[in-house]
MIDOSE-1310 file (N, C-alpha, C; in nm, 2 decimals, decimal comma, always signed):
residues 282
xxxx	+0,08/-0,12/+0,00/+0,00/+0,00/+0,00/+0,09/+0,12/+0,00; +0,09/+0,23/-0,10/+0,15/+0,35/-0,13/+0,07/+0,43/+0,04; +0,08/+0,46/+0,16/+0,01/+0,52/+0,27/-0,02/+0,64/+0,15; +0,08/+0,75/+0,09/+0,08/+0,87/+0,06/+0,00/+0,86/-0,02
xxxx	-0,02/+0,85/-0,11/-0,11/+0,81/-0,22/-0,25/+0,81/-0,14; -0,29/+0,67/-0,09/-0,38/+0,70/+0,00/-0,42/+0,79/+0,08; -0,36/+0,85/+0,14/-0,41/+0,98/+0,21/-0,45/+1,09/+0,10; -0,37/+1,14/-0,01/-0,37/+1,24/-0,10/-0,53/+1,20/-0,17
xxxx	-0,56/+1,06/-0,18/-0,72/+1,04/-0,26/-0,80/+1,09/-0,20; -0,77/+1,09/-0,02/-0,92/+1,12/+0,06/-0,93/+1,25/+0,02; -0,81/+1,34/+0,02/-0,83/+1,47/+0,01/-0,93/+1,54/+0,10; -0,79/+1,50/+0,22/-0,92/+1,58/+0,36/-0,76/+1,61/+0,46
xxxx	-0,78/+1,68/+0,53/-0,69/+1,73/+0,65/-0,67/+1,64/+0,72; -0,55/+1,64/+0,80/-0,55/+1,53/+0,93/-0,62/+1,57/+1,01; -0,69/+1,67/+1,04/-0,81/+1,69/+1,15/-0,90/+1,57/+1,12; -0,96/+1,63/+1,01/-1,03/+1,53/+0,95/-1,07/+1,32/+0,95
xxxx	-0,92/+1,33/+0,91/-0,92/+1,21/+0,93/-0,90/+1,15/+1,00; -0,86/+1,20/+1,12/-0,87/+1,17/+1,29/-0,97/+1,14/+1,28; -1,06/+1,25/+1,33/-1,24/+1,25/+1,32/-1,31/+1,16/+1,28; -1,27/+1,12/+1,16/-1,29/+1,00/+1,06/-1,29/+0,85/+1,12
xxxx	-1,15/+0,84/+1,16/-1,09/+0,75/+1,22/-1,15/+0,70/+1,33; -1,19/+0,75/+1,40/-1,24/+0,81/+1,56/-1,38/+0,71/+1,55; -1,45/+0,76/+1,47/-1,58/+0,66/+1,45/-1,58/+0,51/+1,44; -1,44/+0,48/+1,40/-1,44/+0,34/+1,34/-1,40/+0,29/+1,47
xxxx	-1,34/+0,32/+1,57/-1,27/+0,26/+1,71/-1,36/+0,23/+1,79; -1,38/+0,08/+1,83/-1,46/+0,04/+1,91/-1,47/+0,11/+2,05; -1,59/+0,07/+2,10/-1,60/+0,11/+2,24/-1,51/+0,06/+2,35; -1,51/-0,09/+2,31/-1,43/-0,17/+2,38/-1,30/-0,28/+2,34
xxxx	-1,21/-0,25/+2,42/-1,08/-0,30/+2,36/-1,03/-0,40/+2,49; -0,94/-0,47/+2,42/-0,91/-0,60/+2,52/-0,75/-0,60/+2,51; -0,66/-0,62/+2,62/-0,55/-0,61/+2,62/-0,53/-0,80/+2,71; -0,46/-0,84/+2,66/-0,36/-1,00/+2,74/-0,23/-0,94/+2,77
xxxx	-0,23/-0,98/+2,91/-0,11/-0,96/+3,01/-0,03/-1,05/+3,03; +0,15/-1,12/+3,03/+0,16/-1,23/+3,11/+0,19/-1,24/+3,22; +0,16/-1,31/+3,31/+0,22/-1,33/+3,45/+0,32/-1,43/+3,42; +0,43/-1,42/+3,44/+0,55/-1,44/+3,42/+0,57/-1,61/+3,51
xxxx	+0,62/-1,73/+3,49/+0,66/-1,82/+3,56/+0,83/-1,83/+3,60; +0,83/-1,93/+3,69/+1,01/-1,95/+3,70/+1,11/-1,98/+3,57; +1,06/-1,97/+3,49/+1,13/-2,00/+3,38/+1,20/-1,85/+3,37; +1,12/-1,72/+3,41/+1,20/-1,64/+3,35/+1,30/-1,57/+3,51
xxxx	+1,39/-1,47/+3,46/+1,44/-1,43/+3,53/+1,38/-1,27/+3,67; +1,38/-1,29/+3,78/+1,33/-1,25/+3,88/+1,16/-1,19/+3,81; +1,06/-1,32/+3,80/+0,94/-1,34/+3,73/+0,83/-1,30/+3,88; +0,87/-1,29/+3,96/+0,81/-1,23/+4,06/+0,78/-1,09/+4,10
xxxx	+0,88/-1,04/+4,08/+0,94/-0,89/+4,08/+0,84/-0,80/+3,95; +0,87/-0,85/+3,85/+0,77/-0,81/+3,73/+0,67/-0,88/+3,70; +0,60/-0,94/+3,76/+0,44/-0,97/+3,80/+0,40/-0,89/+3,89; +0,45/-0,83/+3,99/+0,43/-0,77/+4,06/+0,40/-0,63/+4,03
xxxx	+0,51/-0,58/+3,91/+0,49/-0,44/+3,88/+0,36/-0,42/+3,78; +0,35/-0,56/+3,74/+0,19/-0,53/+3,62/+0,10/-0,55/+3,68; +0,11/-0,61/+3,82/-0,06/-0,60/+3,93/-0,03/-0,48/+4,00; +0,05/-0,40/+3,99/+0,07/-0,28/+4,10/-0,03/-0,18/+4,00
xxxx	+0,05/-0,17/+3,86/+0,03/-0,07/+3,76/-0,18/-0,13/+3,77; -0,18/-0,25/+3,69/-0,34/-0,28/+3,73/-0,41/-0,15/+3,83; -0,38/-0,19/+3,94/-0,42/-0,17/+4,08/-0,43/+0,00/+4,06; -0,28/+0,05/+4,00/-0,33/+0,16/+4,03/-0,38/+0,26/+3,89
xxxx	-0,46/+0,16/+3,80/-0,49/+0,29/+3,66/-0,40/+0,26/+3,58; -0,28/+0,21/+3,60/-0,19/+0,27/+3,48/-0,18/+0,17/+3,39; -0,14/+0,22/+3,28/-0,09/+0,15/+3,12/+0,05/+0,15/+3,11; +0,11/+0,05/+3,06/+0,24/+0,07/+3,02/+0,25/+0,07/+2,90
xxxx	+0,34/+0,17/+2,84/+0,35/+0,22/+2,66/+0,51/+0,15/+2,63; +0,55/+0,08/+2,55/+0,62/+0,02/+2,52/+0,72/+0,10/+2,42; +0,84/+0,09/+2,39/+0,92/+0,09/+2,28/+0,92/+0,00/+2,18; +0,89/+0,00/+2,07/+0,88/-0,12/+1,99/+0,99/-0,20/+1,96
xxxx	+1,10/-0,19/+2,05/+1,22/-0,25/+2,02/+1,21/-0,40/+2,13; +1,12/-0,41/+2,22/+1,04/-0,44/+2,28/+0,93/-0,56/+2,24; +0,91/-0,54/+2,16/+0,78/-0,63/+2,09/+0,82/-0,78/+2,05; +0,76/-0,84/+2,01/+0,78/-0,99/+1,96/+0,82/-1,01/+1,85
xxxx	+0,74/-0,89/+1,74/+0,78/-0,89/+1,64/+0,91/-0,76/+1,59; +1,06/-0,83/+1,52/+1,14/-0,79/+1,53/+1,14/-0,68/+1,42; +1,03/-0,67/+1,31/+1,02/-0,58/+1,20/+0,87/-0,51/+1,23; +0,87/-0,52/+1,34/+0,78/-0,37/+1,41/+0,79/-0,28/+1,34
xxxx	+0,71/-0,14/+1,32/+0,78/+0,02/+1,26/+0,81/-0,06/+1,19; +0,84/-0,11/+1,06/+0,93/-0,12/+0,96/+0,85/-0,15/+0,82; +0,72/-0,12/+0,85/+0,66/-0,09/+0,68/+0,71/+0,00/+0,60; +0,72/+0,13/+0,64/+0,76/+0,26/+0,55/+0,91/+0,20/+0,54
xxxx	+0,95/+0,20/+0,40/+1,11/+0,18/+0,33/+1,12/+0,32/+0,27; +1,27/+0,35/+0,26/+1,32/+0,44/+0,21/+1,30/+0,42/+0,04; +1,33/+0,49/-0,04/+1,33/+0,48/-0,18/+1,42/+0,58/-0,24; +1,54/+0,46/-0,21/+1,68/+0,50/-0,25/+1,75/+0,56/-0,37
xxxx	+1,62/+0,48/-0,46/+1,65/+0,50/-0,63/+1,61/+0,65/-0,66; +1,47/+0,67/-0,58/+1,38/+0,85/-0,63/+1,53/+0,94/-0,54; +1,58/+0,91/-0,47/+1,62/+0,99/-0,39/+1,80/+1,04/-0,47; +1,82/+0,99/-0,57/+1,92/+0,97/-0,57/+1,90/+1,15/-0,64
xxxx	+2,02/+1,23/-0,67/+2,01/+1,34/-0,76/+1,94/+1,47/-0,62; +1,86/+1,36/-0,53/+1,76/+1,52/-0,47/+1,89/+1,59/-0,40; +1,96/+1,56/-0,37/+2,04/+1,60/-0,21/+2,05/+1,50/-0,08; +1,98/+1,43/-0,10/+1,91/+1,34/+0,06/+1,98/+1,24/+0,04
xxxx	+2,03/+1,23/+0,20/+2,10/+1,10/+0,21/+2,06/+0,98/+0,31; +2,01/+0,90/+0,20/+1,95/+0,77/+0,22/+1,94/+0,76/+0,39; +2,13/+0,77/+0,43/+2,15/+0,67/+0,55/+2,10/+0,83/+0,66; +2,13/+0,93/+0,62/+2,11/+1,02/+0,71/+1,93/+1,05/+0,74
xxxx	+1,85/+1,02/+0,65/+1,75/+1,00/+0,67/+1,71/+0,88/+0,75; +1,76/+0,77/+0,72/+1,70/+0,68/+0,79/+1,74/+0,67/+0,94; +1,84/+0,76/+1,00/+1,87/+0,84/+1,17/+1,76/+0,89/+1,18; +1,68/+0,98/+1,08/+1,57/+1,06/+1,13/+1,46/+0,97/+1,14
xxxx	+1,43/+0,86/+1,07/+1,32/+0,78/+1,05/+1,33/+0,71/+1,21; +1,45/+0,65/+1,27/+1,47/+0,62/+1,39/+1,39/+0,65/+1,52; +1,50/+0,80/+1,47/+1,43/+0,89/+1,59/+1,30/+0,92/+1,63; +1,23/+0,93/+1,51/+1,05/+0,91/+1,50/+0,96/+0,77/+1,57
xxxx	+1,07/+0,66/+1,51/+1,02/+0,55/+1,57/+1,03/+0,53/+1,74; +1,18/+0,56/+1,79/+1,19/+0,54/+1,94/+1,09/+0,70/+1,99; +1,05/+0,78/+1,94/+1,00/+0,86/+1,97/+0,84/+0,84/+1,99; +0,82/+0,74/+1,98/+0,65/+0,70/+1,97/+0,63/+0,53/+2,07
xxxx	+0,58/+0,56/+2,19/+0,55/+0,44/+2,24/+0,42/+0,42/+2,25; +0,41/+0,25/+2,27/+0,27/+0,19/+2,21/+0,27/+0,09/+2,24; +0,12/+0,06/+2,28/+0,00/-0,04/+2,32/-0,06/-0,09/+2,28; -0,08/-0,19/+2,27/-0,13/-0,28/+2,18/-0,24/-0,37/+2,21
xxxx	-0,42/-0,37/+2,15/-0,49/-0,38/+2,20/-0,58/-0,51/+2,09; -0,67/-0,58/+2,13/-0,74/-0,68/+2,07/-0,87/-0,63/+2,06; -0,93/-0,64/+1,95/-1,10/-0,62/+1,94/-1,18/-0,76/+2,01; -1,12/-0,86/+2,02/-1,14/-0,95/+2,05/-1,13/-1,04/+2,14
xxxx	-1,23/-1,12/+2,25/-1,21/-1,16/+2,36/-1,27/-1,34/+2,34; -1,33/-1,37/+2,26/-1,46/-1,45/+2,24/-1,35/-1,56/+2,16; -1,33/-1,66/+2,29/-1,28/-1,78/+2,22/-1,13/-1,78/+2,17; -1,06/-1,70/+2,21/-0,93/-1,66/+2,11/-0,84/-1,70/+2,17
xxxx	-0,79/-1,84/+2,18/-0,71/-1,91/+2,27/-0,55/-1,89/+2,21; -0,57/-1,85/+2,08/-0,42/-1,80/+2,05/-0,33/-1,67/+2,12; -0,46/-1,56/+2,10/-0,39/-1,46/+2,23/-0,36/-1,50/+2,36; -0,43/-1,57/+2,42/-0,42/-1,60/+2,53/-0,29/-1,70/+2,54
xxxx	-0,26/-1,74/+2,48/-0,12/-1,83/+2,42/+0,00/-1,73/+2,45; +0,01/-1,66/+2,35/+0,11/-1,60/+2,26/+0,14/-1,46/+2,37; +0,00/-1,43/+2,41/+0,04/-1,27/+2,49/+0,02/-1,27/+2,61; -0,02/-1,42/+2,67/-0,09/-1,42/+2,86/+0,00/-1,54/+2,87
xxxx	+0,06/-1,53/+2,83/+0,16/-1,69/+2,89/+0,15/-1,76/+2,89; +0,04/-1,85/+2,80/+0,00/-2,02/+2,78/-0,13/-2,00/+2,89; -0,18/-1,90/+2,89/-0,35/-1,89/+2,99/-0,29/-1,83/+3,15; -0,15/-1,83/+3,18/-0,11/-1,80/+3,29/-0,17/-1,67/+3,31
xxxx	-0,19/-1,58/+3,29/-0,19/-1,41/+3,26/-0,35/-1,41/+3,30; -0,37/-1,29/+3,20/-0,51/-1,22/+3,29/-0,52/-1,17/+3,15; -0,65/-1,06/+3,12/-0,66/-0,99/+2,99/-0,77/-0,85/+3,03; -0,73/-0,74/+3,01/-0,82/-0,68/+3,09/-0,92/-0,57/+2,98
xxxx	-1,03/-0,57/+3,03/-1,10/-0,51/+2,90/-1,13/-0,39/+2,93; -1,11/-0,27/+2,85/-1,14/-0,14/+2,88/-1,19/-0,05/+2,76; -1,27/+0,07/+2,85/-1,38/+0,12/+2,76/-1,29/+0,26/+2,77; -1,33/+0,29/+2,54/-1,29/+0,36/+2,55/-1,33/+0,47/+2,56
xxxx	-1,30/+0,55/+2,59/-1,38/+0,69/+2,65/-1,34/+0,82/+2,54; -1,22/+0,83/+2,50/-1,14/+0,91/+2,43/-1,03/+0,81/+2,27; -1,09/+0,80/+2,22/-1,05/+0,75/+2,07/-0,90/+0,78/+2,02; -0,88/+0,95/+2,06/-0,77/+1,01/+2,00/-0,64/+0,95/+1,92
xxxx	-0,59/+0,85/+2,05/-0,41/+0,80/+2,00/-0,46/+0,71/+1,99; -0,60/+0,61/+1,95/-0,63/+0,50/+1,94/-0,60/+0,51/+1,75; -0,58/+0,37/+1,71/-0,55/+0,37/+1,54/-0,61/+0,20/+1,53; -0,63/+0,15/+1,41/-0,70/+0,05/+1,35/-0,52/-0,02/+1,31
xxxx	-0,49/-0,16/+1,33/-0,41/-0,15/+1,24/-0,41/-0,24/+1,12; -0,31/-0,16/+1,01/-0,36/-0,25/+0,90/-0,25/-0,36/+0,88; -0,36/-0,44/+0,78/-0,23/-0,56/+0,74/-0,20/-0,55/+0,57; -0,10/-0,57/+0,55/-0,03/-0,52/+0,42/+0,02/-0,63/+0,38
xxxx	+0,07/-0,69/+0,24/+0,13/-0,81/+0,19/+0,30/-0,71/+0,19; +0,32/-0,64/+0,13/+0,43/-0,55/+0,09/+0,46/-0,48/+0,20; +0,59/-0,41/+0,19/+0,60/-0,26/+0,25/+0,59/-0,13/+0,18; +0,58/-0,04/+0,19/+0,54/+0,09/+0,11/+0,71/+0,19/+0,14
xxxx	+0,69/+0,21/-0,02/+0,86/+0,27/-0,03/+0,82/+0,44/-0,05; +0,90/+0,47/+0,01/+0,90/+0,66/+0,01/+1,01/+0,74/-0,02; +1,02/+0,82/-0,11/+1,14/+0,92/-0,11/+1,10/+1,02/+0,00; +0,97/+1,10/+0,00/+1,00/+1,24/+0,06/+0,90/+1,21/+0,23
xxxx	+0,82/+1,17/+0,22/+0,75/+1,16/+0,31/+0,87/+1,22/+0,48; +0,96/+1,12/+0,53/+1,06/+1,19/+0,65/+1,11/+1,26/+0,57; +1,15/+1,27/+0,46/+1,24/+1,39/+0,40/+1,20/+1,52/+0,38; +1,02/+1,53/+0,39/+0,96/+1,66/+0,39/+0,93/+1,66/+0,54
xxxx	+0,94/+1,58/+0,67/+0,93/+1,63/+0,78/+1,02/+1,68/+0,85; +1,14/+1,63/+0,82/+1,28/+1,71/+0,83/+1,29/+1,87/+0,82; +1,25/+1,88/+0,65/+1,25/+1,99/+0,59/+1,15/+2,12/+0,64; +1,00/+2,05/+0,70/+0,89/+2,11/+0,78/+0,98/+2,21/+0,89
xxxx	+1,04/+2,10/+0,98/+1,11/+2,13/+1,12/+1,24/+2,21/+1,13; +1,32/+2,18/+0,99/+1,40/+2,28/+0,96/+1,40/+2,41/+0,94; +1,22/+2,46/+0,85/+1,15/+2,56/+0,79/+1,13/+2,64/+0,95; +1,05/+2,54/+1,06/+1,00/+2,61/+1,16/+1,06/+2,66/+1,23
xxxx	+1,20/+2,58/+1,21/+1,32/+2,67/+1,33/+1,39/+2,79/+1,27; +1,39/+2,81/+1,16/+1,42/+2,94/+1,09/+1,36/+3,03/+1,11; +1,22/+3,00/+1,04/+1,16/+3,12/+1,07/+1,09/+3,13/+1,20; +1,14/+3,03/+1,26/+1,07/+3,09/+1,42/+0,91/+3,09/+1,46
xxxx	+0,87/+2,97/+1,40/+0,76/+2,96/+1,39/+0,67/+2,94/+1,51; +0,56/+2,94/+1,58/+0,55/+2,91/+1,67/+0,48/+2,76/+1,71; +0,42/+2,72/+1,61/+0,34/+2,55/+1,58/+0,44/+2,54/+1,44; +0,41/+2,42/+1,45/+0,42/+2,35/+1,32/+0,33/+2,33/+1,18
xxxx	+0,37/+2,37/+1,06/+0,31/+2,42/+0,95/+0,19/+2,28/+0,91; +0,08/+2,33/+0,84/+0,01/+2,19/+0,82/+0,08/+2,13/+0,70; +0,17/+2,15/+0,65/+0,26/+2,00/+0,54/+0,34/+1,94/+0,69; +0,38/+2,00/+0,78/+0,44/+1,88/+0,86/+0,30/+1,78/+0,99
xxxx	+0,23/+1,85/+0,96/+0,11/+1,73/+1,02/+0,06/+1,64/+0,87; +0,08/+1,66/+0,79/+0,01/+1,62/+0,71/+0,14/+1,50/+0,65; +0,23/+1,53/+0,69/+0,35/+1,42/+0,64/+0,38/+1,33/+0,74; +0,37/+1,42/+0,87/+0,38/+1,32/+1,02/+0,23/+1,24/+0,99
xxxx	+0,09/+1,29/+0,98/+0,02/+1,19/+0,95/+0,08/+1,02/+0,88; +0,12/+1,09/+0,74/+0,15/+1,00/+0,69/+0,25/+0,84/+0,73; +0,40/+0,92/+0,80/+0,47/+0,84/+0,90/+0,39/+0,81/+1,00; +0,30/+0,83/+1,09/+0,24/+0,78/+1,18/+0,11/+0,67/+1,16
xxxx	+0,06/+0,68/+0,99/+0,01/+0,57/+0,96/+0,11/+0,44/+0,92; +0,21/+0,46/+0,87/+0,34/+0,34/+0,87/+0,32/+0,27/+0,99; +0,32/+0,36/+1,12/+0,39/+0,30/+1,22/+0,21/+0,25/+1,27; +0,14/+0,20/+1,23/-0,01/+0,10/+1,22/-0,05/+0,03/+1,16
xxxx	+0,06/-0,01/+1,07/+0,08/-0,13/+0,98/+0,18/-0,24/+1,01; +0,13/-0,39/+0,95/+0,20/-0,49/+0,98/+0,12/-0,58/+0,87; +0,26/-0,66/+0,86/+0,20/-0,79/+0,73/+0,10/-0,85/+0,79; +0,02/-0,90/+0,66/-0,08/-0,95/+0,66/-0,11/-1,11/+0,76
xxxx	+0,04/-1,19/+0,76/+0,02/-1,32/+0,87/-0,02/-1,25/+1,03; -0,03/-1,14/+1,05/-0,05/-1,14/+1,18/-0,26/-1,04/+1,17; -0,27/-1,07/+1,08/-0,44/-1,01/+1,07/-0,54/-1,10/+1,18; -0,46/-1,21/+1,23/-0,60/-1,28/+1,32/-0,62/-1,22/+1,44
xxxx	-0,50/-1,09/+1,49/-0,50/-1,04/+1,57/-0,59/-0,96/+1,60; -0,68/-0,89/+1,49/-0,78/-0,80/+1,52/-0,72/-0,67/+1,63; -0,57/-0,62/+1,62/-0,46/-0,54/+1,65/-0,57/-0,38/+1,66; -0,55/-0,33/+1,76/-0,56/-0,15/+1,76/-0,44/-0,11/+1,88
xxxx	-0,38/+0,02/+1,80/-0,25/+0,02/+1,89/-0,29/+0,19/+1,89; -0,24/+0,20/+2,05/-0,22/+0,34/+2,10/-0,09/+0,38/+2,09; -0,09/+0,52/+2,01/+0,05/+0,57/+2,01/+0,05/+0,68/+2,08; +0,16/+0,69/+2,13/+0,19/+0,78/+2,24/+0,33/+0,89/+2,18
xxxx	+0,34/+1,00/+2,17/+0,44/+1,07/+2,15/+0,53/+1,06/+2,28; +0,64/+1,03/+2,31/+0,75/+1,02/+2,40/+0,86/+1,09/+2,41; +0,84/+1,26/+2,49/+0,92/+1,35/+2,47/+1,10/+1,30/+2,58; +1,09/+1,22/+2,63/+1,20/+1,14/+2,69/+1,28/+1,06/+2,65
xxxx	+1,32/+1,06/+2,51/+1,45/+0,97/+2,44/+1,56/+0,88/+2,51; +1,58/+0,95/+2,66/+1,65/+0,89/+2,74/+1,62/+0,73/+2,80; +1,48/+0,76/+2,83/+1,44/+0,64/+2,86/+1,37/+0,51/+2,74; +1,46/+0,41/+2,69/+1,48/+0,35/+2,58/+1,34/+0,22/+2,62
xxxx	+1,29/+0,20/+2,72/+1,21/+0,11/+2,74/+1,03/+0,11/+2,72; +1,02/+0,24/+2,83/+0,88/+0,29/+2,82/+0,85/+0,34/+2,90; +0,67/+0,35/+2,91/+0,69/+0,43/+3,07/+0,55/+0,43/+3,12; +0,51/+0,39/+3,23/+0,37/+0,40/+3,26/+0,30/+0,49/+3,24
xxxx	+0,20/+0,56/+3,22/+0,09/+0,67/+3,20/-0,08/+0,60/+3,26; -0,12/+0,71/+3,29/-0,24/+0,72/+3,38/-0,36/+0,68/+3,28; -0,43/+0,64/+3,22/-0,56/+0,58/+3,18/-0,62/+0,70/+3,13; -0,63/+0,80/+3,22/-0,75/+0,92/+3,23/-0,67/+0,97/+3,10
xxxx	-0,53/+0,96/+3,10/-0,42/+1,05/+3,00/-0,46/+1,01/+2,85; -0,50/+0,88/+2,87/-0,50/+0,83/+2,70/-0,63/+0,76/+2,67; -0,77/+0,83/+2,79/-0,88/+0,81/+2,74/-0,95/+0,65/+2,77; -0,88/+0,57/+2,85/-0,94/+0,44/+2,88/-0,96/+0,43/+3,03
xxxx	-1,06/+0,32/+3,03/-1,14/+0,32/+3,15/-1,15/+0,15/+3,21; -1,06/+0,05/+3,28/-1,10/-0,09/+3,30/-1,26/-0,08/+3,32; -1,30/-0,14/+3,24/-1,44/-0,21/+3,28/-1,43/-0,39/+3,32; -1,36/-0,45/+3,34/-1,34/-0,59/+3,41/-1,21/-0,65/+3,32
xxxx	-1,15/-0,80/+3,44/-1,02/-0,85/+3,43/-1,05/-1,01/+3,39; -1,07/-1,06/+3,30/-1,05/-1,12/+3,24/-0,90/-1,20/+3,36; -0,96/-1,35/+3,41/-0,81/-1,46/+3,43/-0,83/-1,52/+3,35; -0,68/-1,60/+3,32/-0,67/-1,70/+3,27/-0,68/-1,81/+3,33
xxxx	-0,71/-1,93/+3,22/-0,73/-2,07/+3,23/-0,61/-2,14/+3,35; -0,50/-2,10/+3,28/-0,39/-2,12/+3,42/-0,31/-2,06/+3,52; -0,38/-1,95/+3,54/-0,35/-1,87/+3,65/-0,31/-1,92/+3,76; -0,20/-1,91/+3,79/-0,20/-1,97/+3,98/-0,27/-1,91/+4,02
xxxx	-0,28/-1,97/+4,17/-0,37/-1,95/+4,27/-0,36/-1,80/+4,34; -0,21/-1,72/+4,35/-0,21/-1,64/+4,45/-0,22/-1,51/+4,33; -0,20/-1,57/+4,22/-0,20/-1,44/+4,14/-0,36/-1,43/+4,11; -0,41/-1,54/+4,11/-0,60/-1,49/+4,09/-0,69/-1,45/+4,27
xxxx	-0,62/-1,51/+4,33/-0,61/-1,39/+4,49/-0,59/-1,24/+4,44; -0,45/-1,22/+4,40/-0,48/-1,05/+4,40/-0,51/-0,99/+4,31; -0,54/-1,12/+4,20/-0,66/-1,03/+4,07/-0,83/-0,96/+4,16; -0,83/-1,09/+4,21/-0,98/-1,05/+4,35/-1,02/-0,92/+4,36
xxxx	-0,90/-0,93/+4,44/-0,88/-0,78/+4,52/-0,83/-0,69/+4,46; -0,75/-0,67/+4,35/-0,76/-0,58/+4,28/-0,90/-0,53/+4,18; -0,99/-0,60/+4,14/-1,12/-0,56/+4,10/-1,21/-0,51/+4,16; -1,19/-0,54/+4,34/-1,30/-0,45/+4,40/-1,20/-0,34/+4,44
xxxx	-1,10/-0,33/+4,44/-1,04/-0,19/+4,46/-1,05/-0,10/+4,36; -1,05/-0,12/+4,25/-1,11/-0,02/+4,12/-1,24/-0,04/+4,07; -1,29/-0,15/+4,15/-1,45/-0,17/+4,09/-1,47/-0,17/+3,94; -1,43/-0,29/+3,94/-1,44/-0,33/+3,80/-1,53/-0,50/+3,77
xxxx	-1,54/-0,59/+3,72/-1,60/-0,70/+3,71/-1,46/-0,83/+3,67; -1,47/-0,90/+3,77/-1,39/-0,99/+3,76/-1,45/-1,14/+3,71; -1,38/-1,19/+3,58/-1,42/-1,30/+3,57/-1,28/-1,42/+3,50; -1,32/-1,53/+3,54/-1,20/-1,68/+3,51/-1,29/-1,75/+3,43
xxxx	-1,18/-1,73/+3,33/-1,20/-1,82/+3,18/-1,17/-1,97/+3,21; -1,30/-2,08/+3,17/-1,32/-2,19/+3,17/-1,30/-2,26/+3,11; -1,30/-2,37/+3,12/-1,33/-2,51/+2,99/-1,40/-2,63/+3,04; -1,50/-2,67/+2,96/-1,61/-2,77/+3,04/-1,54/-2,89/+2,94
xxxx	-1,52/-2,97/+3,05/-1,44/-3,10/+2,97/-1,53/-3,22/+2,93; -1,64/-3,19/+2,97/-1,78/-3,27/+2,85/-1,83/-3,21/+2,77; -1,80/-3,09/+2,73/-1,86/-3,04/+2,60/-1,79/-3,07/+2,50; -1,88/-3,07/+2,37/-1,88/-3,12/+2,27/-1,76/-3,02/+2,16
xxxx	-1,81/-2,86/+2,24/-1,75/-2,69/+2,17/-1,62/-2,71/+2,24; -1,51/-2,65/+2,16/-1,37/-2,68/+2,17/-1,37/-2,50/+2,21; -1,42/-2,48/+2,37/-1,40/-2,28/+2,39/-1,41/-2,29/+2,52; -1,29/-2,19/+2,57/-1,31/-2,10/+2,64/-1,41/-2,03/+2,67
xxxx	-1,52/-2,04/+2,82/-1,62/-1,98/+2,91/-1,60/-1,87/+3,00; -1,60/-1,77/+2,99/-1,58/-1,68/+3,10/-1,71/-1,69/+3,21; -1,62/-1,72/+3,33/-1,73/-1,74/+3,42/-1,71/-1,60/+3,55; -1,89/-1,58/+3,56/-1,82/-1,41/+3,62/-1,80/-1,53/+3,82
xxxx	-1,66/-1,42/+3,87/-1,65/-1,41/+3,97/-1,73/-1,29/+4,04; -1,67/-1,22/+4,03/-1,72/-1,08/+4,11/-1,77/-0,98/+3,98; -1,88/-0,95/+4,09/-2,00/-0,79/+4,01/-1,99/-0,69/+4,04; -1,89/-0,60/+3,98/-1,91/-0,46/+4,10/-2,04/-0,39/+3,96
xx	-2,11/-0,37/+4,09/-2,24/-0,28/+4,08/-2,20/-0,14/+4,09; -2,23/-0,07/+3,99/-2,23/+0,07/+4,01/-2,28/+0,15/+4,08
């Protein structure tokens, strides 16, 4: 998929197509957590910090250097051949392409909760984990993501956001001009794309601008900050015991709905049951 191209046919502003966008984002979104076993290194210590963060509101935004998949960010290609004759240099560009990518952390969310024993695999630790479902309240840094066969090759796209930011610091501008939202649109749609083998995912990712380059990992943020609200915690199938104890009590402390995903070993249906534990009544 050409992104630029695409954007240039809607022929609408990034206001716009926020706005746009914004409609299509479910109410409700589903995140898988793992609780960590002895297999990994001090797996106590960081179970601990993702039932603390639970407990208190927060989200953790990730670096994509971070992720499972190692060609994360890496839809948008440079296009070495257009570029040749402009001035622009390939490799110096692609420092700036970098810096845009560690400059954006992100969350990564499921439309999907109903039966999906592969997430629960792949992103809750073989059912060990929990999954927690939250309503969205605020759409904004929420994005759809797509799945693509290809990557999409660009000469100018970073090479006119460069040029934006170079423009603004000259003349001393006090925002940024609309061709550099309108090109960071465009880079910011790259970074919501992924090949097409991972489409079972039913993927929405929150992107976060991250004015702290220092910190190469991520960084928790408050719920209220990025528009989401737990409406209930989802356990898993194999949860220990002490970690579905302080899942408990963490759901009546934020008052949320707690329920443990089942499996009835005489049925005929090959699915996971969520069975409710606790009801917090509003």
């Amino acid at each position: 998929m050409d992104i630029k191209k695409y954007f240039d046919k809607l022929n609408i502003s990034l206001e716009e197509a926020i706005d746009y966008k914004n409609k299509f984002i479910p109410k409700i979104l589903y995140k898988y957590v793992s609780l960590l076993d002895d297999r990994y290194v001090a797996y106590y210590k960081k179970n601990k910090k993702r039932l603390n963060s639970l407990r208190d509101n927060m989200l953790w935004l990730s670096n994509y250097k971070k992720f499972n998949d190692p060609f994360e960010l890496k839809m948008l290609t440079i296009d070495r051949e257009r570029l040749k004759g402009t001035g622009w240099n390939s490799e110096e560009i692609e420092k700036y392409l970098e810096y845009f990518r560690n400059a954006t952390l992100i969350s990564c969310f499921s439309s999907d909760i109903d039966n999906n024993m592969p997430m629960w695999a792949h992103y809750a630790n073989n059912h060990k984990g929990y999954c927690v479902k939250y309503s969205v309240l605020n759409p904004q840094l929420i994005f759809p993501v797509m799945y693509e066969p290809v990557r999409s090759k660009s000469a100018v796209i970073v090479a006119n956001i460069i040029k934006e930011i170079m423009e603004a610091y000259i003349n001393k501008l006090e925002k940024p001009s609309e061709g550099f939202y309108k090109y960071f649109g465009f880079l910011y749609s790259s970074f919501t794309c992924k090949h097409n083998m991972w489409k079972d995912e039913k993927e929405y990712r929150l992107l976060y601008i991250n004015s702290n380059l220092n910190n190469q990992e991520g960084k928790l943020i408050n719920l209220t900050e990025v528009g989401l609200k737990v409406d209930a915690i989802y356990i898993g199938y194999n949860c220990d015991e002490i970690y579905k104890t302080q899942l408990i009590e963490i759901a009546k402390s934020i008052g949320c709905d707690l329920l443990k995903m089942t499996f009835d070993e005489y049925s005929e249906e090959f699915k996971l049951v969520p069975e409710l534990l606790y009801n917090n009544i509003d």
